[in-house]
N, C-alpha and C positions, 0 to 999 in steps of 0.2 A: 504493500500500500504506500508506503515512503517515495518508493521509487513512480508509483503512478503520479502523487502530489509533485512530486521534483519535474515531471516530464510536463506536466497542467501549467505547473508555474512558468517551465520553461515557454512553453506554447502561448501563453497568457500574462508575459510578465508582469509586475508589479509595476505599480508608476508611485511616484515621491506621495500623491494623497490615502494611495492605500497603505504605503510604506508608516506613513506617519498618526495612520486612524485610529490606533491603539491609542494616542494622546485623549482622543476626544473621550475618552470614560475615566470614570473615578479609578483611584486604585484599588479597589477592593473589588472591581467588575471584574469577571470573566477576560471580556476582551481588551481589557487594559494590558494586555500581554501582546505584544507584537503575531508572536510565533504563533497565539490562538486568534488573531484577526485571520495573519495567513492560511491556516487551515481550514477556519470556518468558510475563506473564501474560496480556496481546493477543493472542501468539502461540497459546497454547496452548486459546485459546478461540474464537479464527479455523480452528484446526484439527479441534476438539469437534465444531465446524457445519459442516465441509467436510474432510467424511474422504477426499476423492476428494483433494484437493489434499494433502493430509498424506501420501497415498502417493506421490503425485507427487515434491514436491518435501520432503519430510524421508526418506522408505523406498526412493527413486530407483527405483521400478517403474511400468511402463507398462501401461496398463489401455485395452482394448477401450471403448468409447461405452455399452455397455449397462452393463458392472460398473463404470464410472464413475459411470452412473445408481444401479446396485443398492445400490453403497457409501456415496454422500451420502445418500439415503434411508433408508437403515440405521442413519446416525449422524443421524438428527434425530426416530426414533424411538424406540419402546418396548415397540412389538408389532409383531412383523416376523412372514410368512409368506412365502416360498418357495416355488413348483408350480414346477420346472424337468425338460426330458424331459432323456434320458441324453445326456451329454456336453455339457453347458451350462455345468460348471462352475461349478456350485452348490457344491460341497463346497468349491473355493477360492476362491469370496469370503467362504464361509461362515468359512474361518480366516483367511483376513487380513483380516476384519472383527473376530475375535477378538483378534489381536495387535494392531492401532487400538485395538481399546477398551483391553486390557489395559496399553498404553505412554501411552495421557490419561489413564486415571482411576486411578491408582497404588491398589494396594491393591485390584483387583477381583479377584473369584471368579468368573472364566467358564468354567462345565462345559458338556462336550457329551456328550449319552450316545445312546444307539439300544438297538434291542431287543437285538443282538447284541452280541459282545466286540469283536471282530475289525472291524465297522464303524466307531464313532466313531474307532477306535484311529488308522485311516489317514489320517486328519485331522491327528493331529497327526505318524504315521511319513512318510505320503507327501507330505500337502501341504507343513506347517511345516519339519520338519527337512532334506526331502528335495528340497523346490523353494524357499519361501519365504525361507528362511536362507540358503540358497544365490546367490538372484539378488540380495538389499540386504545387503549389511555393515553398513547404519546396523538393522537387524533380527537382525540378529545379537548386535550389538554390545547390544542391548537384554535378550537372554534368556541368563539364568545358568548354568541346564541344560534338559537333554531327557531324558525318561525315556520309552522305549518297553518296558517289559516289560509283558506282559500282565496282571499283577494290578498295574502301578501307574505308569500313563500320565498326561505330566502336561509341563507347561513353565512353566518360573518365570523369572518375570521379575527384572531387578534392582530394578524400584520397588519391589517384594511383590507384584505382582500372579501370580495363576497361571489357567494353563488346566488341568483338571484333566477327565481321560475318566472314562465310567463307562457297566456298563450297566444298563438301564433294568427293574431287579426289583424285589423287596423288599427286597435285600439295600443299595440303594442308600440308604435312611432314613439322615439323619444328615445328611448333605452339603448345606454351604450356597452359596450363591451371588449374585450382584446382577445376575449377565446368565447365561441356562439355553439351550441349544440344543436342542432335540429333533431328534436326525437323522432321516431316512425315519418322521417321526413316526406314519406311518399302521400301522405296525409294533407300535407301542407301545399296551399293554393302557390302556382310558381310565380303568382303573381305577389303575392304577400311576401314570398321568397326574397324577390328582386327589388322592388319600392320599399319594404319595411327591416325585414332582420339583416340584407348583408349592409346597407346603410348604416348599424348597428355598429361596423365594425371600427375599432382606432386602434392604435399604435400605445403601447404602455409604455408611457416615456416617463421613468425618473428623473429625481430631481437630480442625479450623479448627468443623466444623461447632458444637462445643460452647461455642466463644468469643466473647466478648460485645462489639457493636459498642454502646457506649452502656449501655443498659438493654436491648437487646434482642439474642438469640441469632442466628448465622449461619444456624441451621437454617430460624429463623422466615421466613427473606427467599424468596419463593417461586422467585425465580428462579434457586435455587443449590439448590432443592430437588429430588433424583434419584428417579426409579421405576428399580427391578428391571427388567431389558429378559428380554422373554419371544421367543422365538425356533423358526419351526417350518419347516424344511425337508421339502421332498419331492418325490417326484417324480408324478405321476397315479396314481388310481386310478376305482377301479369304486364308481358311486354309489350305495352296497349297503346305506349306513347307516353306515358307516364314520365317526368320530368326524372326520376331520380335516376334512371337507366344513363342521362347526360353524367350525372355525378358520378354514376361507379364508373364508366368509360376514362371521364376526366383524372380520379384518383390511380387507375389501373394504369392509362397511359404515363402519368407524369412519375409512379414508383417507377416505372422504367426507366425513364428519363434522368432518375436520381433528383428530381427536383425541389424534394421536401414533404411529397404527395406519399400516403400509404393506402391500400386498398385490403382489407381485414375481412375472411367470409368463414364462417363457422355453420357447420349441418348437424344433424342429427346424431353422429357418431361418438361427436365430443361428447355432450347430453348423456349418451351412453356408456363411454371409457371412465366418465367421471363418475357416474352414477346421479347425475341429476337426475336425473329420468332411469326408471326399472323397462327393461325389454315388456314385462306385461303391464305399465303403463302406456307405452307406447304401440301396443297393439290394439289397450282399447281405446285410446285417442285416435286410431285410423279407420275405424271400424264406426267411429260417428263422426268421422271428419268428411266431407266430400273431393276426391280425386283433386279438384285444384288448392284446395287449402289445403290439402293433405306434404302435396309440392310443395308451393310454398312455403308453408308456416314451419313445418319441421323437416323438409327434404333441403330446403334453401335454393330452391331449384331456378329458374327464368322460362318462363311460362307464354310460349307464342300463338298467336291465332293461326291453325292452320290455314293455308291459302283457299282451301275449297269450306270453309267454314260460313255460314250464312249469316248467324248470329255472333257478333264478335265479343270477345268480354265489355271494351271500352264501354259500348252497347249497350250490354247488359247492366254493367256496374254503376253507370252513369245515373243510373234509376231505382240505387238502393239509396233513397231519402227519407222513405215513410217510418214514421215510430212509432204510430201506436197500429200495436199489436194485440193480437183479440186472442182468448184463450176459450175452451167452452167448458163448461162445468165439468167438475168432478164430484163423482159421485155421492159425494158425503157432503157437498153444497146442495144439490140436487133434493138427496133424499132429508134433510135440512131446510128444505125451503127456501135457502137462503140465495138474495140476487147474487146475480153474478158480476162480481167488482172487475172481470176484463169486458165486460161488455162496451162496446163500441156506442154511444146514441147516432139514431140514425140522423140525416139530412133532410131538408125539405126536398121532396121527389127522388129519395135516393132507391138504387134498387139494389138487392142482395143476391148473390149466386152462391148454390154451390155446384161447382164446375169436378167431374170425377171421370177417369181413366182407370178400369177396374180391370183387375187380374185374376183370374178366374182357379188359378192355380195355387194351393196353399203353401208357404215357404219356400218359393220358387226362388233360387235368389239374383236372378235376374230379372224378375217378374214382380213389381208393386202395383196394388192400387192407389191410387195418389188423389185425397180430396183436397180442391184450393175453394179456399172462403173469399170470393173478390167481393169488393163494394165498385159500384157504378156510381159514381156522384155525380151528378150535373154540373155544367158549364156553361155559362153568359159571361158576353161581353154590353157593358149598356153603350150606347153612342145617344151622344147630346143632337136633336137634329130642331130646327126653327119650330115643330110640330111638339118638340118634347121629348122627352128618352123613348130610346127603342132600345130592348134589350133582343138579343141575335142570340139564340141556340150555339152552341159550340159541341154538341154531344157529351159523353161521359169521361171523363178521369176514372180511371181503372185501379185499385188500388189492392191489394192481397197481404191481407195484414193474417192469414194464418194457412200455410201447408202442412198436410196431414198425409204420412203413408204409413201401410202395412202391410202384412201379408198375411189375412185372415181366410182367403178363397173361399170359405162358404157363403153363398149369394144373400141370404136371407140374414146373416150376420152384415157384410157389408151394407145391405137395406137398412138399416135398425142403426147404423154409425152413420149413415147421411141422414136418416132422419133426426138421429140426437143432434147432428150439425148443423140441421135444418131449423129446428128449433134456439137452437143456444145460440143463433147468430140474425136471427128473426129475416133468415132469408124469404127470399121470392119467390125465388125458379130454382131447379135441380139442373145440371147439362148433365146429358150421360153417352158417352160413346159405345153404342151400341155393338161393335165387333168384341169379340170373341164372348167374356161372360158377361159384358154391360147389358145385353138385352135382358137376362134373368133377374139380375138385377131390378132392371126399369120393371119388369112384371111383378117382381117381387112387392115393389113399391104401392104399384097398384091395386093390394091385397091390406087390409087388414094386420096390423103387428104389432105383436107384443111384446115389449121388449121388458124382460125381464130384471136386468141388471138396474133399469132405474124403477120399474113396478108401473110403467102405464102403458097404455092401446095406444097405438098410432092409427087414423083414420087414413081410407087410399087417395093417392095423388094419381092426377091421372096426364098419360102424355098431352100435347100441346100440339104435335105440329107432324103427328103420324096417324092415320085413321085408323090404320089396323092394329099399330101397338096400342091404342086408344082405348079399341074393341075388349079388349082384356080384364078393362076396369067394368065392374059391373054395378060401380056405384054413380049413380046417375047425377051425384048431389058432388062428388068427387072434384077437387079444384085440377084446374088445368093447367100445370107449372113445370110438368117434365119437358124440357129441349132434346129428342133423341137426334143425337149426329151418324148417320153412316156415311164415314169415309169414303169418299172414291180417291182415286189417285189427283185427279181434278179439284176436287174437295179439301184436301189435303193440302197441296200449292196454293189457292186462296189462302187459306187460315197462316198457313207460311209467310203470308207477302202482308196479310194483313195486321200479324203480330208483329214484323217486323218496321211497318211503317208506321203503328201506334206507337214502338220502342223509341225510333228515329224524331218522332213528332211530340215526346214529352208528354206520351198521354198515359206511360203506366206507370207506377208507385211499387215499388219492390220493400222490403225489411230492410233495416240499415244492415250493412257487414256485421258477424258477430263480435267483434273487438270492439265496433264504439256500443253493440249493444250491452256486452259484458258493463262498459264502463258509467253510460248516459241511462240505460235503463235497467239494467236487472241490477245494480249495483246500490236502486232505491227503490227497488222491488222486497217489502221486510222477508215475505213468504221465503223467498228465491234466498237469500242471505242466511235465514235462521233456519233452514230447511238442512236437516242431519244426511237427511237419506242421500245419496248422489243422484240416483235413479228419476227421483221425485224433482231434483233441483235439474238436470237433464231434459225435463217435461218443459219446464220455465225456456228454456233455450232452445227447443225442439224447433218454432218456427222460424226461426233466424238461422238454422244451422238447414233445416231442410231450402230455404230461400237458397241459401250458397251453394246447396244440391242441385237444386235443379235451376240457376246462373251456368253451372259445372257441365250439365247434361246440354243445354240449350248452344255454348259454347264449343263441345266437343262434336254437335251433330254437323255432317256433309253432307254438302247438295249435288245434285248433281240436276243441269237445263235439259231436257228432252229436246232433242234438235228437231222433232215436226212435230208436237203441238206447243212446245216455249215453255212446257209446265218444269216447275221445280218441283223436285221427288229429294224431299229431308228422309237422311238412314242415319243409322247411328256407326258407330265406327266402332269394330272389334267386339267387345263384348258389355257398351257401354248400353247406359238405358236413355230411354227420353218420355217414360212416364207422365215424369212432372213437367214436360214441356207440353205433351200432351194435355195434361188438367190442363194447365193454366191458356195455354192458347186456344183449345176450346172455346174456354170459358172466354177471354176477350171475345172468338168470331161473334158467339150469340151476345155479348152486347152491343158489337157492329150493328145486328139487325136488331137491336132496339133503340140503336142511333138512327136509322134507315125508318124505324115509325116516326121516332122523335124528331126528323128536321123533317122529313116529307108530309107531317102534318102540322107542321109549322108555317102560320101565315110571315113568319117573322123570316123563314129563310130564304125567301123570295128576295126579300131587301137587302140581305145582308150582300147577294149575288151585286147588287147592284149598289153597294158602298164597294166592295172589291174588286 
């Protein structure tokens, strides 16, 4: 160690002001000793360059092989990128790379923000105060206070330095800093990116820096001259165009380059060598994950749209906005009496579906029946005109705030789960795909049932829009709400062009992605939170994890054009499913034709033709 200090010094010499700094303390300080200025200043610059070892042996924490790698690379840059799958523990090297820098370079400003509140927060509630403070005293002993309140999270150090949270708006302008984290950066609007947080960035210039060695300033000596450290965590995503695919590029290219840039990817193996994660945890996280979160979140994979793909993710994803989410009773509310607190209130002229793709086959496991619960809400525009407002029809906002599959194959059981769906969600109309076992079904419905498990008769529903499937009901009084659909290959390519230009046109409402729902809603959900069982707390998450299922299925399906009649024929690829694309696009066609009553018996659509 002597001989590294002698080689630092050499490399670094001393100039007459550090030579003479020991003056500036009492005798009885520490650094009133020359020889301990010099090593402190050795010291402190042998640790600048070896931040693994500063945790080591000043922070007395022990670090895994890889975050040993993650953390000296981190401290010898200035453009840092992160791709790590879930549970790599990324978020804590991510802060006790913060508290290193914040305890060497006195006086820094390291913010970390994310799209959300509640995410960077846990950085510094979970990680810093709750692990990190906990397992070194000498990291304790360094930070002044901790503030976790939601409008003003933050940890300050004794040198001045602070880490300071935020989220990533426009409300954040203002906020400076010399080291910026961007958390789940892919989150973060690239516009918020560019006008707000890299504006963010300065220069940490000490008060050494403005002092004169000679005739010339400290600043000018390039090797004491600092960049702002830019910082981009994340975990995979889908190659959709998505901004942050520019940042791993940028960071990839310039560690080549040697130009200060590192590019850090961690997958599933780590998680596994460590034992963060047990192999049968990670089997049953794949078994309720859907094929592309599956990649992603724990494969750390890069996720493309195949070129013969119809529906793209960008697409798809662009239209996961809607949050509330509709649950239907469980049976001990039910037989209880008691209402149902996810109940949805309806709209003025809203209309309810439930839209079903039935599988006729019991534990098939490529074979689900899939019911989607969509709301049809209506849509006007008013125009002021010399006569007065005119309000113009716009048709319906599509919106599926709950998917449901199983694989229960008995007809008469699948009957009895769209009628409790029917009920607990105060739908309209049933849609039922009548190929393979959907017609037994739609008869089944027609008939009288009892459904056991909650103790009451269900009276028959009778089809709408088939005279012969019609004929079956022999209840005369029977309401008229079943949509039966049979496929043709014709049939088929509509509801394809139709689903896809209602996605394009901003007219469907998907579940948020399960990460911001974990965070924004089940996270003040008490049921979902106090809830012991996993299985039970699983049911809470069920709609958002089937929405990224069948995002999954919708995404991976191929088209292929018919070169003499133009028609598009959607198949699925290998041995994947398209159930849930089935419910849910169904279910869109039939409220196309109840767009198709709704403007063609509108005196109002006539005018609107003739404002456009």
């Amino acid at each position: 160690m002597v001989k590294i200090m002698k080689t630092m010094n050499n490399q670094t010499p001393t100039d007459e002001n550090q030579l003479s700094l020991y003056k500036n303390f009492p005798s009885t300080h520490y650094l009133s000793n020359q020889n301990n200025v010099l090593h402190t200043i050795a010291w402190c610059s042998f640790w600048r360059r070896n931040l693994h070892l500063f945790v080591r042996d000043y922070l007395k924490l022990s670090l895994y092989p890889y975050q040993q790698i993650a953390i000296y690379k981190m401290g010898i840059s200035n453009f840092i990128c992160m791709i790590a799958s879930r549970n790599d523990a990324k978020s804590f090297i991510i802060a006790l790379y913060a508290c290193c820098r914040c305890i060497l370079y006195p006086g820094t400003l390291f913010v970390i923000g994310s799209a959300t509140k509640g995410q960077s927060k846990l950085m510094v509630s979970a990680k810093i105060q709750d692990e990190l403070m906990q397992w070194s005293k000498p990291l304790s002993a360094e930070i002044e206070k901790v503030s976790t309140s939601m409008n003003d999270t933050y940890v300050k150090f004794r040198n001045t330095s602070k880490i300071i949270v935020y989220t990533a708006n426009d409300n954040a302008r203002g906020n400076r800093s010399h080291a910026s984290c961007r958390e789940e950066f892919r989150q973060i609007d690239k516009k918020i990116e560019d006008s707000v947080i890299s504006p963010f960035q300065t220069v940490r210039n000490r008060p050494y820096m403005r002092k004169n060695i000679g005739n010339k300033l400290y600043g000018d000596i390039s090797i004491l001259q600092e960049n702002p450290v830019d910082i981009y965590i994340s975990s995979s995503w889908i190659d959709d165009g998505n901004w942050m695919w520019g940042i791993v590029d940028q960071a990839f290219n310039g560690m080549l380059k040697n130009d200060g840039s590192v590019l850090l990817t961690f997958d599933e193996s780590i998680t596994l060598k460590h034992h963060l994660k047990t192999m049968k945890q990670m089997k049953r996280e794949k078994k309720k994950q859907d094929p592309v979160t599956w990649k992603t979140e724990f494969l750390n994979l890069k996720v493309k749209d195949s070129l013969s793909s119809y529906f793209t993710y960008k697409m798809l994803m662009d239209r996961q906005v809607s949050k509330h989410v509709f649950y239907p009773k469980n049976i001990l509310d039910f037989k209880s009496s008691r209402r149902n607190k996810y109940a949805i209130p309806k709209q003025d002229n809203e209309v309810r579906v439930i839209s079903n793709d039935i599988a006729f086959v019991a534990g098939q496991k490529n074979d689900n029946s899939v019911y989607s619960c969509i709301r049809a809400i209506p849509e006007n525009i008013t125009y002021e005109t010399n006569n007065g407002s005119v309000e113009i029809k716009q048709g319906y906002r599509r919106q599926y705030p709950y998917i449901e599959s199983n694989q229960l194959g008995d007809t008469t059981k699948q009957a009895i789960r769209i009628r409790q769906l029917y009920e607990d969600f105060e739908s309209d109309f049933i849609v039922i795909d009548t190929r393979n076992g959907g017609l037994q079904v739609l008869y089944t419905l027609e008939k009288v049932l009892y459904d056991e498990e909650r103790g009451i008769e269900y009276s028959p529903l009778c089809c709408m829009n088939n005279e012969d499937y019609a004929k079956v009901c022999i209840d005369p009084g029977a309401k008229k709400c079943i949509y039966a659909i049979n496929a043709t290959q014709t049939l088929n390519s509509d509801i394809a062009i139709s689903f896809r230009k209602n996605l394009v046109e901003n007219k469907i409402d998907f579940l948020v992605n399960f990460n911001i729902a974990k965070e924004e809603i089940l996270q003040n959900n008490k049921e979902y939170i106090e809830e012991v069982d996993v299985e039970k707390q699983v049911e809470f998450e069920r709609p958002f994890l089937e929405t990224q299922a069948m995002i999954s299925e919708c995404a991976e399906l191929q088209y292929e054009k018919m070169p003499q009649t133009g028609v598009i024929k959607i198949q699925e690829k290998g041995k994947n499913r398209k159930d849930r694309y089935t419910s849910c696009s169904y279910g869109s066609y039939f409220i196309d034709q109840l767009e198709l009553d709704m403007l063609g018996s509108s005196s109002d659509y006539d005018y609107s033709v003739l404002i456009n």
